[in-house]
N, C-alpha and C positions, 0 to 999 in steps of 0.2 A: 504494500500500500504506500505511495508517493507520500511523502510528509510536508505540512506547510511551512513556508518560512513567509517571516515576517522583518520586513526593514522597513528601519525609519529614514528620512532625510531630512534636513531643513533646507526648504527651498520658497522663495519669491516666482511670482507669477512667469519670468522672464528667464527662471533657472531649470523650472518645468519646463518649460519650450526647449530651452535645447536640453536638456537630459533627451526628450523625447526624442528629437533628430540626433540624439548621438544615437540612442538604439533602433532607429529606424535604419541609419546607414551601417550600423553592425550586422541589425538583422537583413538589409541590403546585399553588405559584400558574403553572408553569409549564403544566401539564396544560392547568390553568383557561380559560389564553390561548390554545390550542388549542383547544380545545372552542369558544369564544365565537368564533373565527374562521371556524370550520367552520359554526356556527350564523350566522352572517355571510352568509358563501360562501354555505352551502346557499339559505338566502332567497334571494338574490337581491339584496343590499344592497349598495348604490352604480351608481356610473359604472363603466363599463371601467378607466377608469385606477386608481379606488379598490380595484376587485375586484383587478388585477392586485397593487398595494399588499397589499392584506390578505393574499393568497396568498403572495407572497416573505414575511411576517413570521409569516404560517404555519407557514412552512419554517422559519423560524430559530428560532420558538420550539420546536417538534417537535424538532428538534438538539439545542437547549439541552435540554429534557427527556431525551432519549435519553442525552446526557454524564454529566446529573446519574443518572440511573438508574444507569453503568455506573461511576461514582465512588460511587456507595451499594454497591453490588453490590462492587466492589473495596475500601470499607471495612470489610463486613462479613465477608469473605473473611481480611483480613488479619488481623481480630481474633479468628476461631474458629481459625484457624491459629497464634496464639502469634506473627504477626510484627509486627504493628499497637501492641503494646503491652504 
């Protein structure tokens, strides 16, 4: 079962804003590496052992995406809710 975490920040209306665009262009270059992995994979590109390589860092980067999307999605929440700031 996933566990919740909880962080706090002190931030101003204009610290929000870019927190947000710094994890929108994480969860951005993050996408990226996915896509270029899967356009990787799909090809046909490398050896076995490279493809298996590409594939595990597939996976991690797709996680890291996924985290950072549900850390966007929970700072946006907090902030039209009045708890965030």
């Amino acid at each position: 079962m996933p566990s919740t975490i909880q962080v706090e920040i002190a931030a101003d209306g204009d610290d929000l804003d870019a927190l947000e665009q710094a994890i929108l262009r994480a969860r951005a270059s993050e996408l990226g590496e996915v896509r270029r992995l899967e356009v990787r994979l799909g090809a046909g590109y490398g050896d076995a052992g490279t493809r298996t390589s590409m594939a595990a860092e597939e996976g991690r980067a797709r996680r890291r995406w996924t985290m950072l999307d549900r850390l966007l999605e929970a700072l946006r929440s907090s902030t039209t809710t009045g708890t965030g700031g």
